[in-house]
N, C-alpha and C positions, 0 to 999 in steps of 0.2 A: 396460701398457707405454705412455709419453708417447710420442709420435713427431710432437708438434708446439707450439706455443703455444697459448694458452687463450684469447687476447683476438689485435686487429686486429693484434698489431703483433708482433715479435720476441721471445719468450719465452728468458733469459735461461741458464734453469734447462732447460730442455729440453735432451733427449738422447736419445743412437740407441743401442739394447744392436745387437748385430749378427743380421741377419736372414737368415735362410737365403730366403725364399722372397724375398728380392732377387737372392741368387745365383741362384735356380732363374728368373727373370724375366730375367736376363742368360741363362741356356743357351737360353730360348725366344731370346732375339733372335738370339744369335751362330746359332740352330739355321734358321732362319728364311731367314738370311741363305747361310749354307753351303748349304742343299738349293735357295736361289735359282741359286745361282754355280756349282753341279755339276747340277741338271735344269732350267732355266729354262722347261720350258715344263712341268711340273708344278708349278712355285709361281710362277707370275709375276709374282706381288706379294712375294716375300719381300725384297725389299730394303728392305723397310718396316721391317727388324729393327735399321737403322741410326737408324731415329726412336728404338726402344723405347729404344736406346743413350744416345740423347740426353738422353730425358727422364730415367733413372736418374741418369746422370753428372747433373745440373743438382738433383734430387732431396737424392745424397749430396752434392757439392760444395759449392754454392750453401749450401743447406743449414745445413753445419758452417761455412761462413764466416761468413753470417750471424748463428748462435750464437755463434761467438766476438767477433764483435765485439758484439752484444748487451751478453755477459758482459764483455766488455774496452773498451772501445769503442774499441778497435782491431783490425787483423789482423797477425801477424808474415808479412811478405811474404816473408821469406826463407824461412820456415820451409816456408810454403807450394810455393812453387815446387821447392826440394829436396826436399816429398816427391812433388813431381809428377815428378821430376828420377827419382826412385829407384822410382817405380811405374812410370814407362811407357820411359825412353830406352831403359833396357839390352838389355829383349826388342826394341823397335824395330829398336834397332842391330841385332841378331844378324842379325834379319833383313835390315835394309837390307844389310849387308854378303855375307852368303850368296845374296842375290837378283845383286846382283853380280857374286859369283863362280861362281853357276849360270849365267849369261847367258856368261861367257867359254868356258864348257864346254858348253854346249847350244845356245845361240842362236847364226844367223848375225850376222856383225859389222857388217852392216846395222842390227843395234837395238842396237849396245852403244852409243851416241851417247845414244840418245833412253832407254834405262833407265837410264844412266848421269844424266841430265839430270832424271829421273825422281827418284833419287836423292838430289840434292839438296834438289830441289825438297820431299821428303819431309823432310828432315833439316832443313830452314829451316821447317818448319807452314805452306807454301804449296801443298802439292800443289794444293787443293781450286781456288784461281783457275787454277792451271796449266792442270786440267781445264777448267773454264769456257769458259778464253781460245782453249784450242784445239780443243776438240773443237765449235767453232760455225762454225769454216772448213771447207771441204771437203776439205783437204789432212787436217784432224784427222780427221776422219769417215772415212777411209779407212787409215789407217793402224794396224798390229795392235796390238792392247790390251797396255796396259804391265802388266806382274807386281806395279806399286807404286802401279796405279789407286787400289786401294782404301783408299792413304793419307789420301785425298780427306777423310772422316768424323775421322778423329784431329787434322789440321787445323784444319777447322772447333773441335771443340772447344779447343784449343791455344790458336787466337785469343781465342775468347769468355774463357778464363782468362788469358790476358795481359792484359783490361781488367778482370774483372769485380771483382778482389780490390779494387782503387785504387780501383773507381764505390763499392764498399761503404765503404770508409773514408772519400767524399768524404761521403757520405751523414750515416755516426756524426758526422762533424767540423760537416754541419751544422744534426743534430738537437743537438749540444751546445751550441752557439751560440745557436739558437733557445730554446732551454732559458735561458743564463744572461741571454738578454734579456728572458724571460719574468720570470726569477726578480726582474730591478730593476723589475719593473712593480706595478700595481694587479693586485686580484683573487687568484682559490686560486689555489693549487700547479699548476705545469705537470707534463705528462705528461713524466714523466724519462728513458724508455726511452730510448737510447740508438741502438735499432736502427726507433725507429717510421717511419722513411721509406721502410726496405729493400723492403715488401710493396708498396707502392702503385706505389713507383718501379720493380718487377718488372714490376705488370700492365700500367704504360704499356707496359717495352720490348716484352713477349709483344703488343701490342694492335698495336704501332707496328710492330711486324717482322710479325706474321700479315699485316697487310692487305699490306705492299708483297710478302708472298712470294705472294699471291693475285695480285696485279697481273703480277709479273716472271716469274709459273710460265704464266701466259697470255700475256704479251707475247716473254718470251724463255725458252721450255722448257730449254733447256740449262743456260744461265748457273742458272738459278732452282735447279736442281738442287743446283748445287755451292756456292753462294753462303752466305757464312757471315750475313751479312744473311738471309737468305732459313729462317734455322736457329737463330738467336737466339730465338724465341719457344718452341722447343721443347726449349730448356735454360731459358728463363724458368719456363716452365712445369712441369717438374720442380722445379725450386727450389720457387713456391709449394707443389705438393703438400706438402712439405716444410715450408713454415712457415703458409700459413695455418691458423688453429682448424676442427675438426672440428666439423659444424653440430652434432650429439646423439651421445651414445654409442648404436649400432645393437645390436639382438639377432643372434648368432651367424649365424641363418639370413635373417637381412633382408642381413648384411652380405655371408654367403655369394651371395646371389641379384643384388648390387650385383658383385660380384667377380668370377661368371659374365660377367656382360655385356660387362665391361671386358676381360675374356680374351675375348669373341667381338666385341670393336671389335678386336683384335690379328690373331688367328686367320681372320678369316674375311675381311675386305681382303685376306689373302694371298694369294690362290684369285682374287680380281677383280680387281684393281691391275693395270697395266699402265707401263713407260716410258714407252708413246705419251702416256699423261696429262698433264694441265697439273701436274706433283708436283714441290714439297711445299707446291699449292695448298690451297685449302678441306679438300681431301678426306684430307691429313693429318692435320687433328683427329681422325679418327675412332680412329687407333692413338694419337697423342701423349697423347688423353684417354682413351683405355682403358688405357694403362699410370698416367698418374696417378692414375686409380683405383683400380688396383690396391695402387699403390706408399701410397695414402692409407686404405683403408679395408679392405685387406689384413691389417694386425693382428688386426681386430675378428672377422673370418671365422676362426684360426684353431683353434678350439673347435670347426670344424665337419669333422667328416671329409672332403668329399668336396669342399671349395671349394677354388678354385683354387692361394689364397696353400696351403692344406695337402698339397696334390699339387706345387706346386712346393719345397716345401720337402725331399724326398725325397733321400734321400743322393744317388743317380746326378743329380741336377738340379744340389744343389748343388757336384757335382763338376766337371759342367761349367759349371758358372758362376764357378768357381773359377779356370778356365783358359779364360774365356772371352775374354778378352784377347788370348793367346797364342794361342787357337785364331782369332781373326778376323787377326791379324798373317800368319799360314802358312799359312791354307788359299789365298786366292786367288793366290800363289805357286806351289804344289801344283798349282789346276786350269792354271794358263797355262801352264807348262811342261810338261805330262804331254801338254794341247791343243795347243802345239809339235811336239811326240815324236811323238804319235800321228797328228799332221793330218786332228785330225778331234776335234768334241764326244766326251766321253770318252760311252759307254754305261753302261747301269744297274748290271752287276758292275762296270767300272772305276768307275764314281761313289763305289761304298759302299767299293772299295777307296782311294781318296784321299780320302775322308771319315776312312776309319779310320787313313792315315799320317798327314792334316791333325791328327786329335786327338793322334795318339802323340807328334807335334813339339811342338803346343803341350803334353803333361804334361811332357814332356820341358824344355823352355822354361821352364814354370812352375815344374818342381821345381829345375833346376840353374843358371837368370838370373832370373827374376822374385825368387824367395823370399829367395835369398842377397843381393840388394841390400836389399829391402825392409827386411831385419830388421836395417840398419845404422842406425840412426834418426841424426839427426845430435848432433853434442854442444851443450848449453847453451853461449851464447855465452861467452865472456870477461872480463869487466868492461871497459870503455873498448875493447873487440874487438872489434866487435857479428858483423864478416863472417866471424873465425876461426871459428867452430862450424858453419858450413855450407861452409867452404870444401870439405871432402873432397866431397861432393856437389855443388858446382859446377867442383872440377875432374876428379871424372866426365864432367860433361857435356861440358867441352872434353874430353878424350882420348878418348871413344867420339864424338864430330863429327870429330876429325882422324882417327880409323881409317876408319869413313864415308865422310870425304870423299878418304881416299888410293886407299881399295878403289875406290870410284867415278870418281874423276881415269884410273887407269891406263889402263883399257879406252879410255876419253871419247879419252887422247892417241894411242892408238895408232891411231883414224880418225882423228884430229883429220891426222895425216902425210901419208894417203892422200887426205885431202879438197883438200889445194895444187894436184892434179893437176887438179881440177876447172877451177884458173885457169890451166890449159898448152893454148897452142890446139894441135890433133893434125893431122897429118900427114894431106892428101888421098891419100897413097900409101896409109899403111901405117892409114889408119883410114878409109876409102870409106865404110861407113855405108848409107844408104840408095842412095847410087851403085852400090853390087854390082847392083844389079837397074837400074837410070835405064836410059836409053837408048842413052847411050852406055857401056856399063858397066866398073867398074875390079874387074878381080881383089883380094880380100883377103891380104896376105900371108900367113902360114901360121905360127905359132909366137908370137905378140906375145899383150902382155897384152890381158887386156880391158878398154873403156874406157866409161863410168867404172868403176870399180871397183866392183861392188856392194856394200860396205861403204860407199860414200856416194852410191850414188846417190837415197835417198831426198831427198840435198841437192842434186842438178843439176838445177835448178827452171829456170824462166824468168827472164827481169829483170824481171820485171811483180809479184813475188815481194816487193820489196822495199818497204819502204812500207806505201803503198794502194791502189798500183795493181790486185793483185790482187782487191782488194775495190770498186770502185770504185763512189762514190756519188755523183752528178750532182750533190747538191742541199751537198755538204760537201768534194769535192775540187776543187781550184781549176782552170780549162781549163788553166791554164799546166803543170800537174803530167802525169808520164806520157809524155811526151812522148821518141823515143826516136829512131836512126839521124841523117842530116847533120842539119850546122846550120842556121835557116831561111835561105833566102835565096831571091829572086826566082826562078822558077821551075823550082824543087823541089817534084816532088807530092807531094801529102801523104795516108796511109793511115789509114782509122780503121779498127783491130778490134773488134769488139761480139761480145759472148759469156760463154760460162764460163770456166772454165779451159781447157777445150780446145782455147778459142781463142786464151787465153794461150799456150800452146805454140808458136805462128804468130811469136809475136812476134821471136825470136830470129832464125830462118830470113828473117826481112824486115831486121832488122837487119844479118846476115850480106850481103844484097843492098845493100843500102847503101854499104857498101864499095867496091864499082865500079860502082854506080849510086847518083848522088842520090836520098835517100829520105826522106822524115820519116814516122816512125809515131806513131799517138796509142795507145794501149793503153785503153779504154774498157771492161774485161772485171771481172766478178764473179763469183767463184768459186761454182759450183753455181744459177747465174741463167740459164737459156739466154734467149736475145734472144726472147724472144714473150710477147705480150699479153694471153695467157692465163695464170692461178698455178698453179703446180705444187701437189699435196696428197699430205698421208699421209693414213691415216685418223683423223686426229681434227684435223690442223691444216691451212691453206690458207694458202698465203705468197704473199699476196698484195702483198706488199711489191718480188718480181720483176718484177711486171707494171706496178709502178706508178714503181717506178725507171727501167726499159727504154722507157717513155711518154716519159719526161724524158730521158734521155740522145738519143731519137732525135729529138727537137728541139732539143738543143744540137748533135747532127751535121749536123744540116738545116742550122741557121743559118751552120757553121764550111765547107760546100762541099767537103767534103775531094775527089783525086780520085778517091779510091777507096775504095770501105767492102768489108772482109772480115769476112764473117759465119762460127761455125764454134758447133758445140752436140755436144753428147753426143744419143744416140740415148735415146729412151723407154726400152727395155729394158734400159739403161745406169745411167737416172739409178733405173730398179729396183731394182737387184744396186746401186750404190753409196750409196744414197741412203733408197731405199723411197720413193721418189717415183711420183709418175703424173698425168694428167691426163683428165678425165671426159669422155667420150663426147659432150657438148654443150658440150664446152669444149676441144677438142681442140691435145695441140701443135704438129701440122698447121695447125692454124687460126689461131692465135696466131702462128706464126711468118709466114705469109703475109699478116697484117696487119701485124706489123714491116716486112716486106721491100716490101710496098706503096707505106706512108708513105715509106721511101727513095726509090722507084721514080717517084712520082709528083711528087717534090721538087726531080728531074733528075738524081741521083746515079748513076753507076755502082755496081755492084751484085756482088758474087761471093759464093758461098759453098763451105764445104771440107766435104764428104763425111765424116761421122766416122770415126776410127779403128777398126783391131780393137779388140774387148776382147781382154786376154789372160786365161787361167783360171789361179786360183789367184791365189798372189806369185810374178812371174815374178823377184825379184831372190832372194829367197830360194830359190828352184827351183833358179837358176845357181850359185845358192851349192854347195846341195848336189849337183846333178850336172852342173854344168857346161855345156858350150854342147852337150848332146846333145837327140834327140828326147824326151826326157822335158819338158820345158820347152817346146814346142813346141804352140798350139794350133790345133785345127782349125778353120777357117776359117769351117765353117758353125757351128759355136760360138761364134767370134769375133764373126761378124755374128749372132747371135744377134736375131731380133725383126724381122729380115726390112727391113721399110721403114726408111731415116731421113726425119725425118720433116721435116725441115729440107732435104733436097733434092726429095720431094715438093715443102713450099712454095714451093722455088725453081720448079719446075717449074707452077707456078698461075701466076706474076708473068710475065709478061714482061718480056723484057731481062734478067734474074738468071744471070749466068753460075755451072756449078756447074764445082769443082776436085774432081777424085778419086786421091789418090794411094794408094790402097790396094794400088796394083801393086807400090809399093816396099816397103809389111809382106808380103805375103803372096804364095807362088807355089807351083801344082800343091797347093791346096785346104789348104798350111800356113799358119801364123803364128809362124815361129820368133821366141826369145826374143831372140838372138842375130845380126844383119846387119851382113857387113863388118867384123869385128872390134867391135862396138859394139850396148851392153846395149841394147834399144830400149825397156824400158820401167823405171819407177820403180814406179807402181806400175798403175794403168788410165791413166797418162801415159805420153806420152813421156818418157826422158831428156832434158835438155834438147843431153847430145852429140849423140843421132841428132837432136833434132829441126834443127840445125844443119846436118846433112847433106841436109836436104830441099830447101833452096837452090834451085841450080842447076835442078829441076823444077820448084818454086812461080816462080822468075823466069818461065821458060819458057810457064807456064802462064796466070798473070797477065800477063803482054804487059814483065815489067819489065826483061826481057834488053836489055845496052848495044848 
């Protein structure tokens, strides 16, 4: 059996009969992948089964493109994409749509926004930036995992086949070229092949993509992750398995003993690999090049009983490789809703029970939408028609995008209503807020809605939200930007906030005081950076880009005199539970923040800081969702402060002169932290809403000295 070229360059004549232990080399991946997504801490490394993915698809695709235009020295583009159109949209759809309409039936209407949004993003082949973009904010880090995550991987390959058909025909077009300028020349015969550029110009993109994904998986772990740059070299590299020559024909058991290894470069990363890794660094060759070994020297093992291509080829292998498409489409569906339902990691009988619905959707999927399309192939064009013969396949694709995108719309508008109310300022009567508890306190009316609605509160953010302000970087946001409350004029003081987000939260409650007192606020805050001069770490990475930013900002504060600087950080124990953050023992956030707060101090600045917030436990928006403003939702207080010290009022308490603010008396009273104050949701998610945070007002003025 040929299953490649015989010389450096594109063999023409080469062809693929169909192999089973490919299918069986897709149920290890999709299998790989599912026992990651249902026990993650018994396969930690299985999401490696999304490379094995990779390299197949790049393998068969790449591949048969290559041959054809070899033999042609062209590609039919049309032809191509309708059957990519009729392999993968229809199951997609089914599911995009059904994820949908589970979410309207299952899910609180807190996330029909963002899976709605999800949605789309799936239905356009961007899920995978989507992820990148957001899950490197802290706002994305904390909010619940979307059902249509795992669109992320079908993406990435989408793009790569949006250019690669056109890079291969630029290629044929300029081996023919070179060809008939050869042919007017001195000298023999030119090399005629038509496809001789396609190999070489493969190994550049695999050489040119591996190194910047080694670079970008070090410098920026997340993005790296999802980035189709970063995943280009592991569909390259499938492709070559694919075309280049095979060094010697190997005996049976040489190629069996080659075949072992490449299944224990799969197999056994799965068991060590971790997310915290720099991945899909260096240390993803080890599976990308154990499946193309596979996928290349697999044939020659089969004569051998007991090698891998001949144990994957076994009917139950092949079977799930068959529907292994359909089974990676549904399973991650499957776990996120059941882990909705249940509120909680499903357990090892739940596992193998949504393992065994995950599969029965996808045969199900496979046998009555995958198969019934596929076997519609489209019709030979028309003479001087070139587009009627693929029209029925590309007006598939509009009418399962417009069911898609109507299913997805409806949910999206029906918050989209509830979210106006976000721009209604409310009633100090009838929405008190954190005034039920102030000092001077206002009765809650009795019977009114709750505000914001939980259905959007994930969007009543701060103003610092908008922009960059929430990110802000000293060395790339201009001083003029950020800037928030009156407008300047002769003396108007002026506040700077430094912090995280949760010092973003401040900002609105100062704006609020504005309004009867001149104020200008600067907003100087980065999400998930607390203000100290020490770097936060997980265990494998050290962001020291915190400490080095927070350096620089507080010499732009020094220089600008503000009269006031408010400092505000999440607790150690906080940035734990949100983050998996911490700070070492000889490098303490104690320590670090008392040298921030020094440099202030020593500059002649006035100085405050705000005592952090409860944590609340759980989603307290989805808690109210489902019961309401009762003690179910409600945490205890010594759980809220969890971790005992902050450690940002500690360092206040080292500096002299540091005034600390503590309103913790307006979250919490007789040892609660209701979810609910004054008519008004207090938290979004370990934030404030930014309604309550609004209600804080009148206390922060008080506190700060900024009462008229």
């Amino acid at each position: 059996m040929r299953h490649g070229p015989t010389t450096a360059r594109v063999d023409a004549r080469a062809s693929h009969s169909p192999r089973r232990d490919i299918q069986g080399l897709r149920a290890l991946a999709v299998g790989l992948v599912v026992v990651y997504h249902l026990r993650p801490d018994s396969l930690p490394g299985g999401f490696i089964g999304v490379d094995v993915f990779f390299v197949v698809s790049g393998f068969l695709i790449v591949g048969s493109l290559a041959r054809e235009a070899a033999k042609r020295s062209t590609i039919s583009i049309r032809a191509f994409y309708a059957r990519r159109i009729r392999r993968l949209l229809p199951a997609s759809a089914a599911v995009l749509v059904a994820v949908s309409v589970g979410s309207v039936l299952l899910l609180p209407q807190s996330r029909w926004q963002s899976i709605s949004s999800d949605a789309f993003f799936s239905l356009l082949q961007v899920q995978n930036w989507h992820q990148a973009l957001s899950a490197v904010s802290y706002a994305g880090a904390t909010e619940a995992v979307s059902p249509l995550q795992h669109f992320w991987s079908l993406a990435v390959e989408e793009q790569f086949y949006l250019v690669i058909p056109f890079f291969i025909v630029m290629l044929v077009v300029a081996a023919r070229r070179t060809t008939r300028r050869a042919e007017r020349g001195p000298g023999p015969a030119p090399e005629r092949s038509p496809g001789r550029y396609i190999v070489p110009a493969l190994v550049l993109i695999a050489a040119t993509s591996f190194l910047y994904s080694v670079y970008l998986s070090n410098a920026e772990h997340t993005i790296a992750y999802f980035a189709t740059t970063t995943r280009v070299w592991e569909l390259a590299v499938g492709g070559l398995a694919a075309l280049v020559p095979p060094i010697a024909k190997l005996p049976g058991r040489v190629a069996s003993g080659i075949t072992w290894l490449g299944c224990a470069a799969i197999i056994v990363p799965a068991f060590f690999l971790t997310t915290d890794m720099p991945f899909p660094g260096a240390v993803a060759a080890i599976p990308v090049l154990g499946t193309a070994v596979l996928l290349r020297v697999g044939p020659l093992s089969l004569s051998t009983p007991w090698s891998p291509s001949t144990l994957l080829s076994v009917r139950p292998m092949a079977f799930i490789g068959d529907v292994s498409y359909s089974l990676y489409l549904w399973h991650w569906p499957v776990v996120v809703f059941a882990v909705a339902l249940l509120g909680r990691a499903p357990g090892i009988r739940e596992a193998f029970g949504l393992g065994a619905l995950s599969l029965l959707l996808a045969a199900a999927s496979y046998r009555w939408i995958e198969q019934p399309f596929r076997r519609r192939s489209p019709r030979r064009p028309a003479e001087n028609s070139a587009w009627v013969g693929y029209r029925s396949a590309f007006g598939l694709a509009l009418a399962l995008a417009a069911c898609v995108a109507v299913t997805a719309w409806v949910p999206w508008q029906v918050v989209e209503t509830k979210r106006a109310q976000l721009l209604v300022e409310l009633s100090d009567r009838d929405y008190p807020g954190a005034q039920t508890w102030s000092t001077h306190p206002r009765a809650a009316p009795l019977g009114l809605p709750l505000r914001p609605d939980p259905s959007v509160a994930m969007q009543d953010v701060p103003a610092t939200n908008a922009g960059a302000c929430g990110v802000y970087d000293p060395a790339t946001v201009p001083d003029t930007d950020c800037w928030f409350g009156s407008p300047a004029a002769p003396g108007v003081p002026t506040i700077e906030v430094l912090g995280d987000s949760h010092a973003a939260q401040f900002v609105d409650p100062l704006i609020a005081i504005s309004r009867t007192t001149p104020l200008r606020i600067h907003a100087m805050v980065r999400n998930g950076c607390p203000f100290a001069l020490t770097p936060p770490r997980t265990t494998t990475t050290v962001y020291s880009n915190c400490s080095s930013q927070n350096a620089q900002t507080a010499a732009k504060v020094i220089e600008q005199k503000p009269d006031l600087v408010l400092v505000a950080g999440m607790r150690e124990s906080s940035y734990q539970k949100a983050l998996g953050w911490s700070w070492s023992p000889d490098a303490s956030l104690v320590d670090g923040y008392a040298q921030s707060l020094s440099g202030l101090r020593a500059a002649g600045l006035r100085v405050a800081v705000m005592a952090d917030l409860p944590y609340p436990h759980g989603n307290p928006v989805e808690c109210v969702q489902r019961y309401g403003r009762g003690d179910e939702c409600t945490t205890a207080a010594s759980e809220a402060f969890e971790g005992g010290k902050d450690p940002l009022v500690a360092a206040a308490r080292q500096v002299p002169g540091v005034d600390v603010v503590d309103l913790s008396r307006l979250f919490c009273r007789d040892g609660a932290c209701p979810a609910v104050v004054g008519n008004v949701l207090v938290y979004r998610d370990n934030h404030m809403t930014n309604t309550f945070a609004k209600t804080l007002a009148p206390d922060l003025a008080v506190a700060l000295g900024l009462s008229p």
